[in-house]
C-alpha angles and dihedrals in degrees: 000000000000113000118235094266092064094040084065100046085055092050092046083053108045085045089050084051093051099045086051087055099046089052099045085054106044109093126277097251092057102029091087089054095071131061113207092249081061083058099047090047085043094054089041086056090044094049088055089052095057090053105044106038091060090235092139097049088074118101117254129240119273081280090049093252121148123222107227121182103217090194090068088048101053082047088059095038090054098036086057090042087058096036075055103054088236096124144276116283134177127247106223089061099050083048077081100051091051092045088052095040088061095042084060092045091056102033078061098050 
């Protein structure tokens, strides 16, 4: 069993491979706009998002897949940012990130 130090390495890699991801799949004309520390802010604030708006206690469709409205999760992303003083971002454009963080978690399932 791997002791908590390596757990976390693990974590720090497989989110340094995601945000990699995330950034290699937004669109060109936004791409530029984010650092990868901005991703890594932007899929812990979606994560929270999937916890805490209850989005994942609904019951999935007859193949077990949830319908998430990744409108509604840009908007999140960018009300805590702000909430945060990170910054303000568009929505629009965070639309992406949340479309490409979805596309990692299921290309790992």
């Amino acid at each position: 069993m791997a002791d908590i130090e390596e757990e976390l390495r693990m974590d720090d890699e497989e989110n340094a491979r995601e945000a990699e991801f995330i950034l290699n799949n937004l669109p060109s004309e936004i791409k530029d706009k984010f650092s990868t520390d901005d991703i890594l802010y932007m899929m812990d604030a979606i994560v929270e998002y999937y916890y805490t708006s209850g989005v994942l206690d609904g019951n999935g469709d007859s193949d077990g897949y949830i319908d998430i409205d990744l409108q509604k999760v840009a908007e999140y992303v960018c009300k805590k940012a702000e909430e945060d003083k990170r910054g303000i971002y568009d929505p629009n454009e965070i639309f992406f990130v949340a479309q490409a963080d979805l596309d990692f978690q299921e290309a790992e399932e």
